[in-house]
DOLUM-561183 format. One line per 3 residues: number of its first residue (from 1); their letters; for each residue z, y, x of N, C-alpha, C, CB. Coordinates in Angstrom, 3 decimals. Each point is the difference from the previous one (the first is absolute). Last residue first. Glycine has a CB too. Layout:
// DOLUM-561183
NUM) A) Z:Y:X:Z:Y:X:Z:Y:X:Z:Y:X ~ ...
This chain:
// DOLUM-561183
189) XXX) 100.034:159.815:211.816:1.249:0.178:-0.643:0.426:0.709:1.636:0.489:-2.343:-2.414 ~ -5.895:3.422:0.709:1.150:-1.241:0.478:1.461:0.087:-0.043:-1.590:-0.403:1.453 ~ -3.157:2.746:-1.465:1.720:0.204:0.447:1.098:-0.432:-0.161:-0.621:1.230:-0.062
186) XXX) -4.504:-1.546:-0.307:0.946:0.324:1.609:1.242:0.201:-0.268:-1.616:1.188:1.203 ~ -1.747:0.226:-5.129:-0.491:-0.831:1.088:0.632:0.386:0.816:-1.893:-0.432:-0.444 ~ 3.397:2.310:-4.731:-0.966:-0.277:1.544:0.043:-0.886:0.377:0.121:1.460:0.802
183) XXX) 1.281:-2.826:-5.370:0.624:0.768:1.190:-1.193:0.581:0.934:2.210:-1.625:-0.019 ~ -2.106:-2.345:-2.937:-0.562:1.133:-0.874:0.511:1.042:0.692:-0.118:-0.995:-2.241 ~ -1.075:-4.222:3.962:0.488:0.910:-0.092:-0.444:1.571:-0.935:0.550:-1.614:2.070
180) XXX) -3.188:-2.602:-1.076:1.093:-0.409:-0.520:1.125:0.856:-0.416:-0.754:-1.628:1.158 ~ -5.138:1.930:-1.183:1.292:0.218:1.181:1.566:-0.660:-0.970:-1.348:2.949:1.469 ~ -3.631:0.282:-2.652:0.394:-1.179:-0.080:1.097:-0.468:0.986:-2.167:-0.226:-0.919
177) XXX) 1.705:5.340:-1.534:-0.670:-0.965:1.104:0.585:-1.459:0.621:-0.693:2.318:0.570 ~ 0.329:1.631:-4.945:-0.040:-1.707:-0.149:-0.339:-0.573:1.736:-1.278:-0.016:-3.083 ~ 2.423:5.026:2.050:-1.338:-0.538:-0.083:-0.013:-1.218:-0.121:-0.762:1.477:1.085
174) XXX) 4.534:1.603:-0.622:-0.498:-1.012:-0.987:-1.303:-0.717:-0.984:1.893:0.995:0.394 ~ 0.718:1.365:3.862:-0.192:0.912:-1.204:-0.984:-0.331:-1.328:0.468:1.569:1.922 ~ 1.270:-4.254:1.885:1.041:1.630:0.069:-0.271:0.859:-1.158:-0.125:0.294:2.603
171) XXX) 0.004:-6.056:-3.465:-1.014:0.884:0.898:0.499:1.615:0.081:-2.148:-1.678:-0.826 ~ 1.905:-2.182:-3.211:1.143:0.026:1.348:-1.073:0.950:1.109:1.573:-3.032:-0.295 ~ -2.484:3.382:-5.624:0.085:-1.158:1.119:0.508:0.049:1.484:-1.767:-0.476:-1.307
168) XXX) 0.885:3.031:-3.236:1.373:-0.114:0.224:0.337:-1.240:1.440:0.327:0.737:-3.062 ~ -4.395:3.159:2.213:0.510:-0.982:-0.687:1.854:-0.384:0.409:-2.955:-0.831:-0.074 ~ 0.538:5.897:-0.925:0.142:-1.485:1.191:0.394:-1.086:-0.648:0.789:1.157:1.927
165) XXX) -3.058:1.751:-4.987:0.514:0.587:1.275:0.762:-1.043:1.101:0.271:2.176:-1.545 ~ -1.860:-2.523:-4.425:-0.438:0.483:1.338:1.126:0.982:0.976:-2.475:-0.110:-1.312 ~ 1.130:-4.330:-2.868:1.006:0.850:1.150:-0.560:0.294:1.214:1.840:-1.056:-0.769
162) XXX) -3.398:0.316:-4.759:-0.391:-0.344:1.541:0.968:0.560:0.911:-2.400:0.020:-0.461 ~ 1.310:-1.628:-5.274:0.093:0.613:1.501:0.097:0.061:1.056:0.228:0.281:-0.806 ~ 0.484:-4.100:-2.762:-0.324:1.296:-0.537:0.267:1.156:1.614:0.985:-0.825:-3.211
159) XXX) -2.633:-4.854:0.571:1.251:0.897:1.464:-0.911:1.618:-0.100:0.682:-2.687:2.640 ~ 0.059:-1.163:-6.834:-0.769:0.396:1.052:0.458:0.623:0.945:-1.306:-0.032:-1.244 ~ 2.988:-2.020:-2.900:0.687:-0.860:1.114:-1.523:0.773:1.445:1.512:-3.245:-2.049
156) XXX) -0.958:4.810:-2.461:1.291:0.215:0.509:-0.118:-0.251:1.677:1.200:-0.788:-2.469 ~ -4.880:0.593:-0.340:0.113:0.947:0.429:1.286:0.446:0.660:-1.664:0.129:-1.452 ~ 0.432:-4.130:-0.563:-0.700:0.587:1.144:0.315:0.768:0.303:-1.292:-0.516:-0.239
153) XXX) 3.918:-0.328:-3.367:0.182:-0.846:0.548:-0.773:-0.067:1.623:0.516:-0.796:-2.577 ~ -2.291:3.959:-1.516:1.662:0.002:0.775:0.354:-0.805:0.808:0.764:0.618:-1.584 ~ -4.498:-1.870:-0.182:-0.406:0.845:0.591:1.861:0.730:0.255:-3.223:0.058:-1.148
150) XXX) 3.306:-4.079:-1.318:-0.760:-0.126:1.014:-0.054:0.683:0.446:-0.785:-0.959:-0.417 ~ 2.308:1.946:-3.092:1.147:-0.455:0.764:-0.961:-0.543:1.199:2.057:-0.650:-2.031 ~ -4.694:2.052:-1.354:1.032:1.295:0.633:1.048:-0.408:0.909:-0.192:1.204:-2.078
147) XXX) -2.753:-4.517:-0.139:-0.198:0.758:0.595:0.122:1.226:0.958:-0.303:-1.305:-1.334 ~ 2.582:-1.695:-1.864:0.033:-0.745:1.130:-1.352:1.039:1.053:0.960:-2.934:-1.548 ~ -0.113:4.952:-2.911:1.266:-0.259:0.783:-0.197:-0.736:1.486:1.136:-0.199:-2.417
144) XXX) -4.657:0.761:-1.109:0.342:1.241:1.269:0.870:-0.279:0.684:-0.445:1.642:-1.017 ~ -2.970:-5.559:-1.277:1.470:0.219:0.360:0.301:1.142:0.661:0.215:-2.138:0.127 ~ -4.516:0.574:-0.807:0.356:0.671:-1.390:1.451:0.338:0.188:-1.686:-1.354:-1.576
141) XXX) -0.776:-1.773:4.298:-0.029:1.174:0.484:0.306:1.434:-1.003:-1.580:-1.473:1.587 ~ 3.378:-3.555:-0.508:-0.282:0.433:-1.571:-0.306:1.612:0.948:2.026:-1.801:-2.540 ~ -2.063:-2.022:5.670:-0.036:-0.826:-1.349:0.154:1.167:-1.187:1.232:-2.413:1.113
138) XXX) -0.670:4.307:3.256:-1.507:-0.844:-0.358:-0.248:-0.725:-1.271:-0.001:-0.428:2.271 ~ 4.395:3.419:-1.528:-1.535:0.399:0.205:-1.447:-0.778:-0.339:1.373:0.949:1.673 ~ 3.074:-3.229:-0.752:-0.037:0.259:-1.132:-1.334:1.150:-0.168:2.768:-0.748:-0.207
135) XXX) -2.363:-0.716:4.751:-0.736:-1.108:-1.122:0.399:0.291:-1.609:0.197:-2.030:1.974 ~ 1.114:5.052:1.201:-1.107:0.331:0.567:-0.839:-1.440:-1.194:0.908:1.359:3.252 ~ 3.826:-0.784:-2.969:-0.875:1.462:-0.602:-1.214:-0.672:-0.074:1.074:2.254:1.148
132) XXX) 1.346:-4.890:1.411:0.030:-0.560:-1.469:-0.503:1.223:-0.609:2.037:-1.762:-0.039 ~ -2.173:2.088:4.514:-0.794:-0.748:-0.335:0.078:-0.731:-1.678:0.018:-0.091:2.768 ~ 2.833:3.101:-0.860:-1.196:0.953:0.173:-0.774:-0.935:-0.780:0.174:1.361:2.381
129) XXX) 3.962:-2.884:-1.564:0.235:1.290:-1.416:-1.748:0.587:0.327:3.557:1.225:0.087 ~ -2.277:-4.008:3.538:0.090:-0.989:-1.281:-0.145:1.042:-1.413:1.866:-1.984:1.420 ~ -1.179:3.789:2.405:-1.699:-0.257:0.330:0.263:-1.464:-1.006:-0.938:1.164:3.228
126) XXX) 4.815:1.089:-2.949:-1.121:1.369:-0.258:-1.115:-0.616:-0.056:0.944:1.858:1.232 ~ 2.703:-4.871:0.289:-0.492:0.004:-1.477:-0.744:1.306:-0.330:1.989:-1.465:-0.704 ~ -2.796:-1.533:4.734:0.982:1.025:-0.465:-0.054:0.590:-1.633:-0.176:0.624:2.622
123) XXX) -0.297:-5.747:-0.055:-0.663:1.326:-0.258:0.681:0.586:-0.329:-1.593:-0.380:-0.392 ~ 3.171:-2.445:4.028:-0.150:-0.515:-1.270:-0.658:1.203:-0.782:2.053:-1.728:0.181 ~ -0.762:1.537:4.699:-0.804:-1.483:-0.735:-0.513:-0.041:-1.604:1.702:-1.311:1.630
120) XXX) 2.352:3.896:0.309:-0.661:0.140:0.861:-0.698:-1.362:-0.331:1.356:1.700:1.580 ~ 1.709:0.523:-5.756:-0.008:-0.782:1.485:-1.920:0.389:0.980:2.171:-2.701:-1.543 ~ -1.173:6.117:-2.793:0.002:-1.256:0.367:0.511:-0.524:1.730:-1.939:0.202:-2.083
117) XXX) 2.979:4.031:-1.373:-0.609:-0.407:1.122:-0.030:-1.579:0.362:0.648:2.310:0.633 ~ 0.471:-0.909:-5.884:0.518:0.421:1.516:-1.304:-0.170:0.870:2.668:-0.914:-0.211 ~ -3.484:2.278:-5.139:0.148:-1.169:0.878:1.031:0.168:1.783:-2.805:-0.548:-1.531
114) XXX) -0.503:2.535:-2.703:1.777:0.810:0.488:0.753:-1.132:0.644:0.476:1.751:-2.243 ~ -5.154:-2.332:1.841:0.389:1.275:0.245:1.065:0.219:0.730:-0.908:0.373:-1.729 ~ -0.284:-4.127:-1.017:0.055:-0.150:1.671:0.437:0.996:0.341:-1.642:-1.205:0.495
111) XXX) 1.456:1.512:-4.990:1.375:-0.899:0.723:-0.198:-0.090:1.196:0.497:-1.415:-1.608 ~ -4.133:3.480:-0.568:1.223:0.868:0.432:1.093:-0.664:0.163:-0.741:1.675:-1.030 ~ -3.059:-4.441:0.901:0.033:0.839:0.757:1.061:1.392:0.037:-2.212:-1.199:-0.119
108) XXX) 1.723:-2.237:-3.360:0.183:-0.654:1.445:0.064:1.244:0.881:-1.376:-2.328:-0.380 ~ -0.515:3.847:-3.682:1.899:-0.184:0.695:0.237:-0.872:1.104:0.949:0.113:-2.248 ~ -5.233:0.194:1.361:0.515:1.409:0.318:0.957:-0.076:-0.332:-1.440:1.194:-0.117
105) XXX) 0.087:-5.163:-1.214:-0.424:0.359:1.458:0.327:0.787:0.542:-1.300:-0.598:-0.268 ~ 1.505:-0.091:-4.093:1.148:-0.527:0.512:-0.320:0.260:1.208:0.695:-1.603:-1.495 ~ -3.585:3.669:-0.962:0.766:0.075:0.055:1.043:-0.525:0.190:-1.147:0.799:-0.542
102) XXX) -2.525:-2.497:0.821:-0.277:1.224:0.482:1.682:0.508:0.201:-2.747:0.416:-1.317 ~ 2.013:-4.042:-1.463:0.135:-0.096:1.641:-0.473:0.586:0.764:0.201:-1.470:-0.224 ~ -1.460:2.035:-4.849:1.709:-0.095:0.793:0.282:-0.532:1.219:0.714:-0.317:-1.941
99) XXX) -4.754:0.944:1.524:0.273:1.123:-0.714:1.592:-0.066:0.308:-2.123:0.029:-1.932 ~ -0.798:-3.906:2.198:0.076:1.023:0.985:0.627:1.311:0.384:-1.447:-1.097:-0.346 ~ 3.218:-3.627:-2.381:-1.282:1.062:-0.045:-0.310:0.776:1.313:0.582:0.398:-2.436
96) XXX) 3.420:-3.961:2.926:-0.795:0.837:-0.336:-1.146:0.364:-0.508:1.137:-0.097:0.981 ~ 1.250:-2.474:2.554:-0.496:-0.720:-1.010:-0.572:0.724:-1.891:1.817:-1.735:1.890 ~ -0.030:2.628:3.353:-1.026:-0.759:0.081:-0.157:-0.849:-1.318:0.282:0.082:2.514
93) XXX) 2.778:3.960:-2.326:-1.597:0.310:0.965:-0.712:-1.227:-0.863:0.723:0.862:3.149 ~ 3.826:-1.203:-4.229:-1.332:0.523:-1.348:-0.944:0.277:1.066:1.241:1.437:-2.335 ~ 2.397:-3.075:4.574:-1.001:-1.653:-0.962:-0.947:1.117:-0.864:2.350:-2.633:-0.780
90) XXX) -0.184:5.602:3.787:-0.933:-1.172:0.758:-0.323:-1.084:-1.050:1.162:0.290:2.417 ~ 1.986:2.238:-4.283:-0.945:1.173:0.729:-1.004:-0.919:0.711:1.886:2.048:0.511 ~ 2.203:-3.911:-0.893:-1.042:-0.066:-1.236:-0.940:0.809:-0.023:1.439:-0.622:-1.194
87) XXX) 1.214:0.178:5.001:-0.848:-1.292:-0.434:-0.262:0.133:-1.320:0.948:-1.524:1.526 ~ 0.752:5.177:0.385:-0.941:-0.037:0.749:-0.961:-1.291:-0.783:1.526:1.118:2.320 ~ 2.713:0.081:-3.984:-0.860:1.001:-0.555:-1.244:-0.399:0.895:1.820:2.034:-0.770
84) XXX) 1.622:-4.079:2.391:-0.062:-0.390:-0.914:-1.056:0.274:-1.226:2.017:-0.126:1.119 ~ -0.712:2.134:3.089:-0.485:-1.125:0.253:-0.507:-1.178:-1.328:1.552:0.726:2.190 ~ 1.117:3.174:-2.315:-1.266:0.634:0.387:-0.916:-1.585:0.290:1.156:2.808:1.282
81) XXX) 3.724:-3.183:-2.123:-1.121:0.797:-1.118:-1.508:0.449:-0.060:1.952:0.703:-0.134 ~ 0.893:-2.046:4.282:-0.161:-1.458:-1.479:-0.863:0.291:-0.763:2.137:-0.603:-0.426 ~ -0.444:4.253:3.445:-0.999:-0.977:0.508:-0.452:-1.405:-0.905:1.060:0.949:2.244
78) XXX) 2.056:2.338:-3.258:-1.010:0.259:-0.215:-1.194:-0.709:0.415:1.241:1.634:-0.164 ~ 3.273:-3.232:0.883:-0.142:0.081:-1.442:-2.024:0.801:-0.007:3.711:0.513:-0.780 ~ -1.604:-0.722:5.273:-0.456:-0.988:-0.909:-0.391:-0.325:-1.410:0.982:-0.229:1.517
75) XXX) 0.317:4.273:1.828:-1.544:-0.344:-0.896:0.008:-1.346:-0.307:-1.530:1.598:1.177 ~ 6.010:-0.399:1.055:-1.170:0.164:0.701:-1.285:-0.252:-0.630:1.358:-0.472:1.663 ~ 2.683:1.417:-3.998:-0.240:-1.687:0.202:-1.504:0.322:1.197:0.966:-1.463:-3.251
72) XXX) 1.378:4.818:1.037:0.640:-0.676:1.036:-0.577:-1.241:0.696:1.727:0.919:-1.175 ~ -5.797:2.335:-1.876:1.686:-0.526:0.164:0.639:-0.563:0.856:-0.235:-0.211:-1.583 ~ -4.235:2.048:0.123:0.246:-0.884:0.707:1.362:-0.529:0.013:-1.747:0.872:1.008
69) XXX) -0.542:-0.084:-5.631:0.605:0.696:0.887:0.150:-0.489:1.318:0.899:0.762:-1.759 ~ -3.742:-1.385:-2.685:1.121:-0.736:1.087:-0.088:0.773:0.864:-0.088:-2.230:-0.247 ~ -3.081:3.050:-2.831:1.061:0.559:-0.676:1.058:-0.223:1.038:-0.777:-0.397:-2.465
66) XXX) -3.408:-1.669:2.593:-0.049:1.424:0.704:1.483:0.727:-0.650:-3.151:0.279:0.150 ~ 1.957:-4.402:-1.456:0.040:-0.353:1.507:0.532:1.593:0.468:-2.293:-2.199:0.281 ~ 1.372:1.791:-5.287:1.032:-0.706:0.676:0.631:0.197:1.403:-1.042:-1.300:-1.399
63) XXX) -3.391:2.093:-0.309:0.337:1.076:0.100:1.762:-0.077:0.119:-2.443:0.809:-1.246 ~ -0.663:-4.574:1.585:-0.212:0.976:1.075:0.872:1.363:0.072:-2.277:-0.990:-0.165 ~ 2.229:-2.378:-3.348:0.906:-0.684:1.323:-0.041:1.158:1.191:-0.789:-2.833:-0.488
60) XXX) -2.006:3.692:-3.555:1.805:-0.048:-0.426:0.754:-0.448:1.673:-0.294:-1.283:-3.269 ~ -4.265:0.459:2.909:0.231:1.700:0.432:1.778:0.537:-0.514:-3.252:0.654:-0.652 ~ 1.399:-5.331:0.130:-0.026:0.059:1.662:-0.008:1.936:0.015:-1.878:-2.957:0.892
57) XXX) 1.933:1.100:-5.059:0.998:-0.113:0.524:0.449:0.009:1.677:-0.238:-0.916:-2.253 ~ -4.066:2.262:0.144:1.347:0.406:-1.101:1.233:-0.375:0.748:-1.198:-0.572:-2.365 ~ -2.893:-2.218:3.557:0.149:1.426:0.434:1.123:1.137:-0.472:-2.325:-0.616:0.141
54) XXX) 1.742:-3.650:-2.119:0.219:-0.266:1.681:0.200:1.314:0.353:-1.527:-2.024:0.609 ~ -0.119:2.196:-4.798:1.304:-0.349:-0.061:0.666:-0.302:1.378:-0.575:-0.802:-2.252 ~ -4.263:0.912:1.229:0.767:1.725:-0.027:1.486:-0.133:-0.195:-2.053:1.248:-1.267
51) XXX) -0.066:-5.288:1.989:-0.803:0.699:1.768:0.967:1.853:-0.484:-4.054:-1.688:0.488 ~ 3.721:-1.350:-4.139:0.757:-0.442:0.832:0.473:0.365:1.347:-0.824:-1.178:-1.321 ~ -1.966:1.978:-3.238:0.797:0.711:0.824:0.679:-0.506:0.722:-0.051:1.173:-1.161
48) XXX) -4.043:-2.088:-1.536:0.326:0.220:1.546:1.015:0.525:0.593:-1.775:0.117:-0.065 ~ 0.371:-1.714:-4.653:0.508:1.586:0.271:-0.579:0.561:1.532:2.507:-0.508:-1.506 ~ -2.777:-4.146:0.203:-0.864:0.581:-0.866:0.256:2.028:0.609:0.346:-2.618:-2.539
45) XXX) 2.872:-0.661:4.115:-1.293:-0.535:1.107:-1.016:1.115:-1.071:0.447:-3.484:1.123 ~ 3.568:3.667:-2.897:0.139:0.577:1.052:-1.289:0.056:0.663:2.255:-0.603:0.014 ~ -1.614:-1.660:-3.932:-0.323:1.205:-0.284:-0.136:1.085:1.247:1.081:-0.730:-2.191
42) XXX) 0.456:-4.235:2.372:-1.646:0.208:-0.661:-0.057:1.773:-0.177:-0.187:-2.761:-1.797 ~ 3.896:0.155:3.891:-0.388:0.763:0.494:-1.503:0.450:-0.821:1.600:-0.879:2.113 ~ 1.974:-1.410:-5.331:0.084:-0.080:1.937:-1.001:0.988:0.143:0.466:-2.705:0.882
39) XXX) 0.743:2.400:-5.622:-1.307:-0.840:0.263:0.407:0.160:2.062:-2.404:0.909:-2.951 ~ 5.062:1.787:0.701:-0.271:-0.766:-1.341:-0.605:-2.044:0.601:-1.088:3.283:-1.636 ~ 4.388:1.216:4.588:-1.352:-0.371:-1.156:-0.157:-1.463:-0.164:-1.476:2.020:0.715
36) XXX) 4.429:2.568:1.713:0.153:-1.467:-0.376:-1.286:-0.326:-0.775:2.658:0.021:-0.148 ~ -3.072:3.418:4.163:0.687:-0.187:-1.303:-0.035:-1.557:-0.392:-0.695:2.476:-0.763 ~ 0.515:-0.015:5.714:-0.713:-0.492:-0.860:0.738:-0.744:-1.540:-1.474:-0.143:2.405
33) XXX) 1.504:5.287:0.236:0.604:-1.485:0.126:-0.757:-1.139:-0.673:2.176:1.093:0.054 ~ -3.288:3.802:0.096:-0.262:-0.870:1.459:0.851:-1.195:0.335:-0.615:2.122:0.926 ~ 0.334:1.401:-4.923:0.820:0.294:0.674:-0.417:-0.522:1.318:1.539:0.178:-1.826
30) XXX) -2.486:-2.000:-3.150:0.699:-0.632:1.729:1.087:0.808:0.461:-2.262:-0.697:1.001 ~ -1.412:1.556:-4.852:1.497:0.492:-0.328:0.881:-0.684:1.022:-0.345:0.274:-2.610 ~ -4.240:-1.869:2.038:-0.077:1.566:0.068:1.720:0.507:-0.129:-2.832:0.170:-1.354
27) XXX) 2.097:-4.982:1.196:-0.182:0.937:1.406:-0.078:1.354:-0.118:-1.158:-1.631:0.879 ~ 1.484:-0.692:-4.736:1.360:0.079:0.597:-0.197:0.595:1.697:0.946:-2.284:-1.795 ~ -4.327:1.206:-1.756:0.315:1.377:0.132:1.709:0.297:0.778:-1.852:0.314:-2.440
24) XXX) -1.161:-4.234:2.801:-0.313:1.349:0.742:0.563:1.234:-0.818:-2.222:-1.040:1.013 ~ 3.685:-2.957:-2.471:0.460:-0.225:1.046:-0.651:1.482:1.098:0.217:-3.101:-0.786 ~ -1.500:2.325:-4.453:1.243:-0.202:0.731:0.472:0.480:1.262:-0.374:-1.566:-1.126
21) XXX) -3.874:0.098:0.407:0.090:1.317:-0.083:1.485:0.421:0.056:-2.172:0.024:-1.251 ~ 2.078:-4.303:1.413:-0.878:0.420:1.394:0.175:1.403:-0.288:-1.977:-1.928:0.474 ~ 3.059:-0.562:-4.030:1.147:-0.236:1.456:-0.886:0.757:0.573:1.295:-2.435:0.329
18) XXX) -4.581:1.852:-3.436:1.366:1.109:-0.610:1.241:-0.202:1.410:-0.297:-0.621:-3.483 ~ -3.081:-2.257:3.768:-0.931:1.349:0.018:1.729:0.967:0.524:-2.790:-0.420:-2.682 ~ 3.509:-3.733:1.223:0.175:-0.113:1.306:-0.444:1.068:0.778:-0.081:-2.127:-0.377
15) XXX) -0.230:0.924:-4.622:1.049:0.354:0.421:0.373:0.147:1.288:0.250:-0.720:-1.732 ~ -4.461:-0.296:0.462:0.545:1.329:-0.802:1.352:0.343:0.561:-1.179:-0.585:-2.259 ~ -0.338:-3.942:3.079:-0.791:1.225:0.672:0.366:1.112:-0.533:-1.828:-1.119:0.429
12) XXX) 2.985:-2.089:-2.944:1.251:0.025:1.439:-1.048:1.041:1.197:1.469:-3.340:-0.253 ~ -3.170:2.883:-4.603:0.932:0.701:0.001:1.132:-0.025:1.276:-0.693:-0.256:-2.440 ~ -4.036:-2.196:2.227:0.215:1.620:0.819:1.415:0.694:-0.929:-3.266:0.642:0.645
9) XXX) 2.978:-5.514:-0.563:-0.112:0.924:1.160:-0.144:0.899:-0.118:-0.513:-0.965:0.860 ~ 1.246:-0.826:-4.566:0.997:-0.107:0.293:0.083:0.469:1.482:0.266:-1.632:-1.839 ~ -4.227:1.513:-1.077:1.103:1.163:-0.303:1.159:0.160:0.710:-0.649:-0.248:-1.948
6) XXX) -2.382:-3.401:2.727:-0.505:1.272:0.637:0.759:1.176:-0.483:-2.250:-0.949:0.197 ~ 3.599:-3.463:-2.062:0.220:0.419:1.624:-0.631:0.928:0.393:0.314:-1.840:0.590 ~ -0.822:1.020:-5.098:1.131:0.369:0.527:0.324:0.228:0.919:0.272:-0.649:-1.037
3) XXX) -4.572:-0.454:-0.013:0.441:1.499:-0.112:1.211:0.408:0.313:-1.315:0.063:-1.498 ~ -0.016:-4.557:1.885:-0.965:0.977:1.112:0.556:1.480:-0.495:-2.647:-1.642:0.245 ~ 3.730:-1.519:-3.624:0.854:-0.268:1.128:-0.425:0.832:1.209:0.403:-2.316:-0.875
């Protein structure tokens, strides 16, 4: 009787092996969706791919976002998209490997990029596109991309040369001299 039941477990162990392998070889053939399977998430949590399936589709959404056009609609439609691409892009940062939230990071950052000018108060998105470079960088220093877009990104937003010969400030010949008027002195209407 001890034998039967020990035959009888490890043939439902056997068979639960077999679902599982099953089930990972259905991830290899995804694509970045998550496939149908046997046994629920057991092969996914084993594989780890869950964090590479988040990411997959938060770069599908991203490359989506960038396809929208601004259109009539004053950038709303794009504005959705992008916004949309932003919040999954943001659930793979903070939950991620490092590696892949390197790289969601450095898209965060070319969505800020190509981003408008922000309101008065609120950050700008160049210095939102710098600082997500600058943390996809830290978390995978193996990453060139979020690298290169960093040093482009500085190098854009630096101030380049110098204007020389008078300035443009009020005064006859435009020495900046302090005063309310940009006219001579005296003469009045």
């Amino acid at each position: 009787m001890i034998r039967v039941a020990a035959a009888l477990v490890l043939l439902v162990a056997a068979g639960l092996l077999a679902a599982v392998a099953m089930d990972a070889g259905r991830w290899q053939h995804s694509h970045g969706e998550r496939p149908k399977t046997l046994v629920g998430g057991v092969a996914e949590r084993v594989l780890g791919a869950g964090s590479d399936v988040a990411l997959r589709r938060a770069v599908r959404r991203f490359v989506a976002a960038e396809k929208v056009p601004y259109g009539f609609d004053n950038g709303q439609a794009q504005a959705r998209a992008r916004a949309v691409a932003q919040a999954q892009l943001s659930d793979v940062v903070a939950s991620a490997p490092p590696r892949a939230a390197s790289q969601a990071d450095d898209l965060l950052g070319v969505l800020a990029w190509g981003g408008t000018r922000a309101p008065t108060g609120i950050v700008d998105p160049a210095d939102r596109a710098v600082n997500a470079f600058t943390d996809a960088s830290r978390l995978d220093p193996a990453n060139v991309d979020a690298e290169f877009n960093l040093e482009l990104a500085l190098r854009s937003l630096e101030s380049t040369g110098v204007r020389h010969g008078p300035s443009p400030s009020s005064g006859p010949r435009g020495t900046g001299h302090s005063g309310a008027g940009a006219g001579t002195p005296g003469q009045g209407y």
